[in-house]
Structure formats: structure tokens, C-alpha cells
C-alpha positions as CSV (number, residue, x, y, z in Angstrom):
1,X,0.0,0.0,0.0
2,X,1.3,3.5,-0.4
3,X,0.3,5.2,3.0
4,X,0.5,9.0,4.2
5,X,0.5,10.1,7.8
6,X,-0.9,13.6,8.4
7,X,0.6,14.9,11.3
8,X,-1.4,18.5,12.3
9,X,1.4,19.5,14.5
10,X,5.5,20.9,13.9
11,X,6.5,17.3,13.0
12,X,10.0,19.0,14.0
13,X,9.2,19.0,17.2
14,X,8.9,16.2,20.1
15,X,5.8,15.3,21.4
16,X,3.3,12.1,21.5
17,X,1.3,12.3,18.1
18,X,4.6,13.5,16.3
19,X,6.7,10.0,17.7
20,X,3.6,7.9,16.9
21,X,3.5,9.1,13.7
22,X,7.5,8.5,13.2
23,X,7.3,5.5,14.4
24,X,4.7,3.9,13.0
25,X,5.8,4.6,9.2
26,X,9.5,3.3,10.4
27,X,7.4,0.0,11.2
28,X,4.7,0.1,8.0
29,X,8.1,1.0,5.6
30,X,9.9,-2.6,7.1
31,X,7.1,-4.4,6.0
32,X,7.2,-3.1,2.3
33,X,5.1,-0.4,2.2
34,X,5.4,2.7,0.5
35,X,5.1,5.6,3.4
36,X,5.1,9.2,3.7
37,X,4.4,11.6,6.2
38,X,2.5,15.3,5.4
39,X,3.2,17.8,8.3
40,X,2.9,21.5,7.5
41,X,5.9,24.0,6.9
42,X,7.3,25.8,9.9
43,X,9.3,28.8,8.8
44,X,13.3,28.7,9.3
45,X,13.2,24.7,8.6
46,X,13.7,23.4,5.4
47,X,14.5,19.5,5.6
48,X,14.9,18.0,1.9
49,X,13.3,14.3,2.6
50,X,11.3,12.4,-0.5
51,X,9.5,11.0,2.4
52,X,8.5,13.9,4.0
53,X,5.7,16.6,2.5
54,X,4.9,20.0,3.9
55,X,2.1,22.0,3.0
56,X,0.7,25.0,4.7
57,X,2.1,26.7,7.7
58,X,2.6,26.2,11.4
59,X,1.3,29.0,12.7
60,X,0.8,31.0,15.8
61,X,-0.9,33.6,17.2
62,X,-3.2,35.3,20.1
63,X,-7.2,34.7,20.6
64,X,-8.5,36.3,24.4
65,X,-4.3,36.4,25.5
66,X,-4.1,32.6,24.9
67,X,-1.1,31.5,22.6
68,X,-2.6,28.9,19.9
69,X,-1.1,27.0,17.5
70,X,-2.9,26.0,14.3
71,X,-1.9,24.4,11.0
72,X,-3.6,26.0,7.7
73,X,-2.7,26.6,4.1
74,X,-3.7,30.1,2.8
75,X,-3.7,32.0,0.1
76,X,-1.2,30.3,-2.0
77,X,0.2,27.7,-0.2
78,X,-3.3,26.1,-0.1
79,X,-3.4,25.4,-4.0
80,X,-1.0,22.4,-4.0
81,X,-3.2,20.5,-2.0
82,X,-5.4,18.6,-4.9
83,X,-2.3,18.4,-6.8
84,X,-0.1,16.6,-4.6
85,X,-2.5,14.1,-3.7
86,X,-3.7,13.2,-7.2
87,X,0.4,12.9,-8.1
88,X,1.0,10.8,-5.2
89,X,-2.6,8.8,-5.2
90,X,-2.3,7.4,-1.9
91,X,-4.4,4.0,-1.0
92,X,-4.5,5.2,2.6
93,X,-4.6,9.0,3.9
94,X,-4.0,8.5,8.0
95,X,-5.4,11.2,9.8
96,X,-3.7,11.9,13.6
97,X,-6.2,14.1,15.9
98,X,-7.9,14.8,12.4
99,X,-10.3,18.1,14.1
100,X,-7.3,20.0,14.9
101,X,-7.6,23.1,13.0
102,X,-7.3,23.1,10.0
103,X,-4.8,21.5,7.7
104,X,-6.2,17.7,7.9
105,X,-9.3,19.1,7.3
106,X,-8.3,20.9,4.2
107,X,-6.7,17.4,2.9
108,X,-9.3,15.7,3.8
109,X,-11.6,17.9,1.9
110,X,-9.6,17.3,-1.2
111,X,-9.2,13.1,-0.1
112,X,-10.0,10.3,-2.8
113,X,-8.4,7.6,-0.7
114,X,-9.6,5.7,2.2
115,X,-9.6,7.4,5.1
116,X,-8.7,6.6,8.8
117,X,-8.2,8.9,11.8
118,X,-6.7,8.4,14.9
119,X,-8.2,10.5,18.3
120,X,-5.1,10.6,20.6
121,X,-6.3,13.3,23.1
122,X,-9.2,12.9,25.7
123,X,-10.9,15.5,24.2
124,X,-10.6,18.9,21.9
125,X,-9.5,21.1,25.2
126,X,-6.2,18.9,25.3
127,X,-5.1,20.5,22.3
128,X,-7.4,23.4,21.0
129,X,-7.9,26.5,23.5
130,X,-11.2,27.2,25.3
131,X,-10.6,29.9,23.4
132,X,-12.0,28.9,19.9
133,X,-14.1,26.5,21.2
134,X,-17.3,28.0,20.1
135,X,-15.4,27.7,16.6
136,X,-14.8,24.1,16.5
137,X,-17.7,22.7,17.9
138,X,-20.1,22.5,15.2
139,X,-17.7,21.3,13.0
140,X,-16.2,18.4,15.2
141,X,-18.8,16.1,13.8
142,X,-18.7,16.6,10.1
143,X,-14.9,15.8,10.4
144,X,-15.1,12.2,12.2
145,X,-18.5,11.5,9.3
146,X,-15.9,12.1,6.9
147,X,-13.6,9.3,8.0
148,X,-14.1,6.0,6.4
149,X,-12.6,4.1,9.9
150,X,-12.1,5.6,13.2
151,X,-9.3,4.8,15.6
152,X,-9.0,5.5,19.6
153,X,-5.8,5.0,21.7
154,X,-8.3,4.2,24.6
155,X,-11.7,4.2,26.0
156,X,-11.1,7.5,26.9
157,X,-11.8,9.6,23.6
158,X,-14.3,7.5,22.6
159,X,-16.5,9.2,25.3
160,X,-16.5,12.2,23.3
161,X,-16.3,10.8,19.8
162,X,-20.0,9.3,20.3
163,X,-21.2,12.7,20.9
164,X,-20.9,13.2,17.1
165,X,-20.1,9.6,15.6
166,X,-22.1,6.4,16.0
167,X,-20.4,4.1,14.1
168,X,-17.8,1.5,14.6
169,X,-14.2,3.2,16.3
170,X,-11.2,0.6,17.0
171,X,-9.1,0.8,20.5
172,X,-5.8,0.7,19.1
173,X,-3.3,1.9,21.8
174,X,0.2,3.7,21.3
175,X,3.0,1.5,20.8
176,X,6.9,1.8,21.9
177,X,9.9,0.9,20.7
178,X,10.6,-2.7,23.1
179,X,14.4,-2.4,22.2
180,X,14.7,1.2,23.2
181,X,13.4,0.5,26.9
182,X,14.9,-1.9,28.5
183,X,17.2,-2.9,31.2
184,X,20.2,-2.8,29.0
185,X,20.0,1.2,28.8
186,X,23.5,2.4,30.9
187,X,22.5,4.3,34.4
188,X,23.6,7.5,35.1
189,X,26.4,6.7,37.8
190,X,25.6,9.9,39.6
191,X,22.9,8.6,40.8
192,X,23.7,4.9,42.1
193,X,24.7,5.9,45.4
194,X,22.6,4.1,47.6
195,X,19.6,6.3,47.2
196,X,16.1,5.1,45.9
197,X,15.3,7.7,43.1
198,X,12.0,8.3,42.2
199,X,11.7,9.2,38.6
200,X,9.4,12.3,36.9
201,X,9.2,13.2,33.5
202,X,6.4,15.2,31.2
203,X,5.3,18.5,31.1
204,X,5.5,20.9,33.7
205,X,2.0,21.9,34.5
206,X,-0.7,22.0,36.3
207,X,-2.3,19.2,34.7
208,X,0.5,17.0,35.2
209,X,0.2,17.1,39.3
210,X,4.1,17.8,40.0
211,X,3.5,20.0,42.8
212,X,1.8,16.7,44.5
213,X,4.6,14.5,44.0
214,X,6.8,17.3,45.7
215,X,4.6,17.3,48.7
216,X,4.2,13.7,49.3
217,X,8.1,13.5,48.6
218,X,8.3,16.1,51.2
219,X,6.3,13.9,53.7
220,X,8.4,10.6,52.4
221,X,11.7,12.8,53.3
222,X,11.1,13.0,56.8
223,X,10.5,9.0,56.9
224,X,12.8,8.0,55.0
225,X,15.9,10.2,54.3
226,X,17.6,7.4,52.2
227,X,15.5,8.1,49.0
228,X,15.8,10.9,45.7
229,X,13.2,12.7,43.5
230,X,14.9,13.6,39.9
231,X,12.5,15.7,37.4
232,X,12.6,16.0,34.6
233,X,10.7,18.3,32.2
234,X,9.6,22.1,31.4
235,X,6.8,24.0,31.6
236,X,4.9,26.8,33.1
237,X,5.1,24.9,36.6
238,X,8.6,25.5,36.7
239,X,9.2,27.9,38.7
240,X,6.6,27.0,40.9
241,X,8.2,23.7,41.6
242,X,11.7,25.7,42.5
243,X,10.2,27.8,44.7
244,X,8.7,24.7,46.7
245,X,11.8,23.5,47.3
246,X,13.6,26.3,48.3
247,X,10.5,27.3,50.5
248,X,10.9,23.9,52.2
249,X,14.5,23.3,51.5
250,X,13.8,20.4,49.9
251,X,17.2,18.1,49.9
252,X,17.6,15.2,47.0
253,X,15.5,17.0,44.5
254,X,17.2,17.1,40.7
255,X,15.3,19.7,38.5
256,X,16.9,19.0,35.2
257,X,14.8,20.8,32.6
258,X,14.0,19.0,29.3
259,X,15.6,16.0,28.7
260,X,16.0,14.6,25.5
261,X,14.5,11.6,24.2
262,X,17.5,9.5,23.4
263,X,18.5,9.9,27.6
264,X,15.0,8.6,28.6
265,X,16.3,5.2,28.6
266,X,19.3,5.5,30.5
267,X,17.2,7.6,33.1
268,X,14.4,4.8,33.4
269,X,17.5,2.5,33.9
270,X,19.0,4.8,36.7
271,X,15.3,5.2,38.6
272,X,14.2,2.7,40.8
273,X,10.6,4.0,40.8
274,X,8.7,5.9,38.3
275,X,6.0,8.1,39.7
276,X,3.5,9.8,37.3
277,X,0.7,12.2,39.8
278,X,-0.7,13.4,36.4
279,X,-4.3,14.9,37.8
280,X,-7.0,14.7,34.5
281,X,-6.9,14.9,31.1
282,X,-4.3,12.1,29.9
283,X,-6.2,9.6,27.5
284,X,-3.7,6.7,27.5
285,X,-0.1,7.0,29.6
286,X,2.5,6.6,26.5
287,X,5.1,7.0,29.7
288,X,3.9,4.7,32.2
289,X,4.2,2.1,29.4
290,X,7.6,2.9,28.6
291,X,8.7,3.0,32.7
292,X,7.1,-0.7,32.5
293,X,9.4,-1.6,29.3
294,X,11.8,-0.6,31.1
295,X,10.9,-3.1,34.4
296,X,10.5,-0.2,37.0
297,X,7.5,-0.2,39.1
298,X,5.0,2.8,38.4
299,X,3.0,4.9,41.2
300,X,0.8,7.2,39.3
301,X,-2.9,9.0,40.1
302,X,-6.2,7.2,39.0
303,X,-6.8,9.3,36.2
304,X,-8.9,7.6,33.3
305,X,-6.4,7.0,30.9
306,X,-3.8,6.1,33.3
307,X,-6.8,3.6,34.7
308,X,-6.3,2.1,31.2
309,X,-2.5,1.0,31.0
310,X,-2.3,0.0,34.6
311,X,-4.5,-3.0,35.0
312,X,-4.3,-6.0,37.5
313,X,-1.4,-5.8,39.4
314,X,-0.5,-2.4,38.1
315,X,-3.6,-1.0,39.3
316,X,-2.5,-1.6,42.7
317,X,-0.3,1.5,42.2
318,X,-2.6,4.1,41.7
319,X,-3.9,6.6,43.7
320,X,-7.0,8.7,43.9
321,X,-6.0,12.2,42.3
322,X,-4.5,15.0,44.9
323,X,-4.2,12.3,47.7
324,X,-0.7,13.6,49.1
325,X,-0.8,10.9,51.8
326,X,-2.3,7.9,49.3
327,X,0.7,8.9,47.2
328,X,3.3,8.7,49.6
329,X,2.3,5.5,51.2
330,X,2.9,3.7,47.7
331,X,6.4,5.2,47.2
332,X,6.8,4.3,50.8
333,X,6.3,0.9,50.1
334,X,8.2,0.7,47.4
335,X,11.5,2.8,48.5
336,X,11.4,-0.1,51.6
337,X,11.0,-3.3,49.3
338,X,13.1,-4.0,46.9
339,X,11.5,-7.4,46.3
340,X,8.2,-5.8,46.0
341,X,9.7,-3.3,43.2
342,X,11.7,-6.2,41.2
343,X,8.3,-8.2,41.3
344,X,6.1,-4.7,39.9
345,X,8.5,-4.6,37.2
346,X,8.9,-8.0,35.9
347,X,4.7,-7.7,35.7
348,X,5.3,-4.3,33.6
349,X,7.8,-5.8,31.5
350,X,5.7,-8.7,30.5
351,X,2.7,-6.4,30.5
352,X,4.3,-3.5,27.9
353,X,5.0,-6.5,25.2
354,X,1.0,-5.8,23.9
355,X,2.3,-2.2,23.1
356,X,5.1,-3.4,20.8
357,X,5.1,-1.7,17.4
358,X,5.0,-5.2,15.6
359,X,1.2,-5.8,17.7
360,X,0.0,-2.1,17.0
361,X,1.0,-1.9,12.8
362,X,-0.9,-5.8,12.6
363,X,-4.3,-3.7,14.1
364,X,-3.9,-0.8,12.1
365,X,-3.1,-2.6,8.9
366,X,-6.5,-4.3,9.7
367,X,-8.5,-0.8,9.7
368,X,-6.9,-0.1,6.5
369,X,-8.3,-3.0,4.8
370,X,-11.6,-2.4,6.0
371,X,-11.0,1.7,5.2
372,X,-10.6,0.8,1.8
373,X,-13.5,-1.4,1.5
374,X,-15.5,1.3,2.7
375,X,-14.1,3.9,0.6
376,X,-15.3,1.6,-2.7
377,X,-18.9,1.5,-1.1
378,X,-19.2,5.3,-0.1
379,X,-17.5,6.2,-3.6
380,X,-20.3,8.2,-4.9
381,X,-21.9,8.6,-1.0
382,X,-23.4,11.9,-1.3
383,X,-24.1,12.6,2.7
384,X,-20.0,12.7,1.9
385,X,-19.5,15.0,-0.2
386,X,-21.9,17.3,1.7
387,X,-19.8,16.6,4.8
388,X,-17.0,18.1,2.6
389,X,-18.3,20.7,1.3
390,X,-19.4,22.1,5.2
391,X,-16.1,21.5,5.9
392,X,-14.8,23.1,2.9
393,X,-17.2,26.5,4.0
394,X,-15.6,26.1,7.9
395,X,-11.8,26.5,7.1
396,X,-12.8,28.8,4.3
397,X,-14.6,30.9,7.5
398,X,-11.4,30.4,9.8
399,X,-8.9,31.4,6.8
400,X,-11.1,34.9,6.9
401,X,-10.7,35.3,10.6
402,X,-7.0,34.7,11.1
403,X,-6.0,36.4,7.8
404,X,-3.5,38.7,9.2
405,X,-4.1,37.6,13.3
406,X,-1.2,35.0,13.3
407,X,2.7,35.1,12.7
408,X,4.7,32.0,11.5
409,X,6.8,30.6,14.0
């Protein structure tokens, strides 16, 4: 098959949807297929890959004081669209959160191949602002009616997918790269000093509940002076976390700012616990699974997509959301057993296998087949091509209102 990937986002940049993306073509390409990916242009990178299309712009710019960024081909660059797709006549166009504004929606529009979109995010808020919600909305269901198959990483989007879609959607989840995390990975030898380190890394906000793994570290401290907390990540909680521990003069805390993905391993290697206190909003937990490749035991919050990688004996790990104490007592348990945490991690070792990219490429080559075969009985659906045409009207609507709102980044 000759496949594209539509990433809506900088595919120059790191992030979830942008590795899945990566990652699943490296796996469809082993397998003899013909793969490309189409991301939009970002301004001051020019790559020269045959594998690799951009179209549009990656854009940002200011609605209500809230930074947004949105992918959209104006003016000129919108007219290569058709043409590229009719050149390259792709079997299947893969969709990745397919209602972010407004690129996939604009190849969609122009789309004569089967058609299958995969809904990462819990819902629109994880990834469009509040802000242009009243934008969105109404056109949230015309997208997903224009797909010909329908893929969820978890239960969790599929709570708001119905809201607009009632036919079939397939739980795939997100897959990782066995071979990458694994015990094999080198430790940092800073750290293998005796201590138990507790392990942290994602985004630095509010959402992601560090400020609650600082206070039940704070309370674990004072038990248990033997033990470390290493974070790693940015974000607007930043300097909310230093202050914390200067406020409480928190000892054994390493702050290291991003760290880049090549170093995960070797810090899941060095870490003897991984703890994830993210609070809402996460619809699968790419990270837990790659702490259980890895074979350290995870202590994260009972959020609903965490609720869906840590099953069984995982799920005695998690804690009720903003439960300081609830949290502490499992890193408690842990930092004192090292039986118990060898025993938690062979379970997540043998548990992450289902997430290898060899198990998640056999599913989605499945909703291909049956993408195409819907895409020869829709061929001349005309609820379709009204769907398109709506959608055709709504980015022509959202072109008008950010003509001369955004900058390029």
C-alpha cells in the first residue's frame, strides 16, 4: 500500500502524536510499504526528505491572551493541496487528531483515498484552546463523518467521539519501541549511590500534578531520608516547583529541565521508581508504558487513561488524584521493598509487550483493509461529499478570521 501520515502539528518538534507518527511509518516501511508523512511547513526549517511533505504553515498567534497554534494553508500555499494528492494517489490518507484546525481538514476535503483517523487526546481542550471552542464545535462532527474508519488510543476519547459519531471506532493503543526501553540502557552513575530515586518526567504543568509528588516527597523525606526525586521536564510549573523547594529546602531534588528523548532510557535504567501524579486529562499514559518496558515499578494518580494502562497488578499503584498521603504511602512501600519493586516490574515488563510496534501496525493494517472497503462502497456517498463541502465552507470561515491575526513561528 502507499500510505501517508498527516501529522497536524511541527513534526520537527517532540511530542506524542509526532513519535507515533515517526514510528509507526519506520514500522509500515519494514514491512514493504510505501510511506510518507505530510506535516505543515514551519518557517526557518527546510528538511529535503522524499519521504517527507509540507504543506501550509505552522502557525501561531493570540485569541483572548491565549497562545494557539494552528496548521492552515492560505492564500497560495493552499493550492498544491489537490495536486499533490492526485500525483502521489495514496491507497490510505492517515489522519492523527484529524479536528485539529485546519490543515487535515483541508486534505481531507480534497481526499479520494480511504480514510482513517486516529483521536489521541481525551478531548478537543487537550489540544485546541477554550478559546475557539465556540469555533470548533459545530464542525467536530462533520470531520469524524468524513472518515471511512475511526481509531481511539483508549476508551477515553471515545466518550466524546460518540457525541458526534455512531459508528464502529477501533481501540488501538500507542506502541513503543521494546528495544529502546529496556534494562540494557547504561545508568547515570551519579545517581547509584545508595539512594532510591523516584523518577518524573512530562510536562511541567498544572495538569501533570508535580506539585503533589513534591509534597508527598516532602512527607516521604522525613520518613525516609535514604531516597531521591529527579524531574525532569519544562513548563509553566517551573518555577513553581523551585520555589517549593527552596521554600521547604527540599534536599535530594534534581530539577533538570527537558531531557532529551535519546537519555530517557538510561534515566528509566538509573530510577528505581517511576511516579506519574498526572491529575485529568491524559487519555492513555505513553510514559507509564515505557517506565514498564523498562521493568521499574509505576506509582501514578487514577486518572482515566492512566486507569487504562495499569491493570491487574498495576492498578494496585494508583492513587486517587490530589491524595498527598495515598501517594506517599505507595512510594513508601516501594522505596522499603526491593522485592516488592523487582516483582512490579517484571509484571510491567511482561505487561508493555502488547504495546510493541509489531502488535499495534498488525491492528492498524486491519482498519486499512476495512477503510478501503468502505471507501469503494461510499464512492459516490453523497451525505460525503456534503460533509466536505461544510467543511470546505468552515476553514474557508477560519482562513477569513485569522488572515493577518497569526505570525509564523
Amino acid at each position: 500500500m502507499k500510505i501517508a501520515q498527516v501529522c497536524p502539528y511541527n513534526i520537527f518538534r517532540s511530542g506524542g502524536v509526532q513519535a507515533h507518527i515517526r514510528n509507526l511509518a519506520k514500522e509500515l516501511r519494514g514491512r514493504g510499504h510505501e510511506v510518507k508523512i505530510i506535516a505543515p511547513k514551519v518557517e526557518g526549517v527546510s528538511e529535503r526528505n522524499k519521504d517527507l511533505i509540507l504543506l501550509g504553515n505552522c502557525s501561531e498567534f493570540r485569541i483572548n491572551r491565549t497562545q494557539i497554534e494552528i496548521s492552515i494553508a492560505m492564500g497560495q500555499t493552499k493550492n498544491p493541496i489537490k495536486d499533490i494528492l492526485k500525483k502521489e494517489n495514496f491507497d490510505i490518507l492517515h489522519f492523527h487528531e484529524p479536528w485539529a484546525p485546519a490543515l487535515s481538514m483541508q486534505i481531507l476535503c480534497e481526499s479520494e483515498s480511504g480514510n482513517v483517523g486516529t483521536f489521541h487526546s481525551a478531548s478537543p481542550d487537550t489540544f485546541v484552546a477554550r478559546s475557539i471552542e465556540a469555533l470548533f464545535m459545530p464542525i467536530a462532527k462533520y470531520v469524524v463523518n468524513a472518515l471511512d474508519a475511526v481509531i481511539a488510543v483508549s476508551e477515553v476519547p471515545t466518550k466524546f467521539i460518540r457525541e458526534f459519531y455512531k459508528g464502529s471506532i477501533e481501540i488501538i493503543p500507542n506502541g513503543i519501541d521494546l528495544e529502546m526501553f529496556n534494562k540494557r540502557s547504561e545508568p547515570f552513575s551519579r545517581y547509584l549511590d545508595g539512594k532510591i530515586n523516584i523518577f518524573f518526567i512530562g510536562r511541567l504543568d498544572k495538569r501533570k500534578g508535580v506539585i503533589y509528588l513534591l509534597k508527598a516527597f516532602r512527607r516521604l523525606k522525613k520518613k525516609n531520608d535514604n531516597v531521591r526525586l529527579i524531574i525532569g521536564g519544562k513548563g509553566e510549573e517551573l518555577k513553581k516547583v523551585k520555589r517549593y523547594c527552596r521554600k521547604y529546602r527540599l534536599e535530594d531534588v534534581e530539577i533538570l529541565g527537558y531531557i532529551k528523548e535519546e537519555d530517557k532510557p538510561r534515566f528509566f535504567s538509573t530510577c528505581d521508581i517511576f511516579c506519574s501524579p498526572a491529575l485529568y486529562g491524559e487519555s492513555f499514559g505513553i510514559v507509564l508504558v515505557e517506565a514498564m518496558a523498562s521493568g521499574k515499578p509505576v506509582v501514578a494518580y487514577a486518572n482515566s487513561g492512566y486507569k487504562s494502562v495499569l491493570k491487574g497488578r498495576g492498578a494496585l499503584l494508583l492513587v486517587e488524584p490530589k491524595d498527598v498521603k495515598g501517594l506517599m504511602e505507595k512510594l513508601e512501600i516501594l522505596a522499603q521493598d526491593e522485592m516488592l519493586r523487582d516483582f512490579m516490574g517484571e509484571w510491567g515488563i511482561m505487561e508493555s509487550k502488547k504495546y510493541s510496534w509489531k502488535n499495534i501496525c498488525n491492528q492498524v493494517l486491519e482498519v486499512y483493509e476495512k477503510a478501503l472497503e468502505r471507501k469503494k462502497q461510499d464512492v459516490r456517498d453523497k451525505a460525503k461529499l456534503n460533509i466536505k463541502d461544510t467543511l470546505r465552507r468552515w476553514y474557508d470561515k477560519l482562513n477569513g478570521k485569522l488572515s493577518g491575526k497569526y505570525h509564523q513561528i
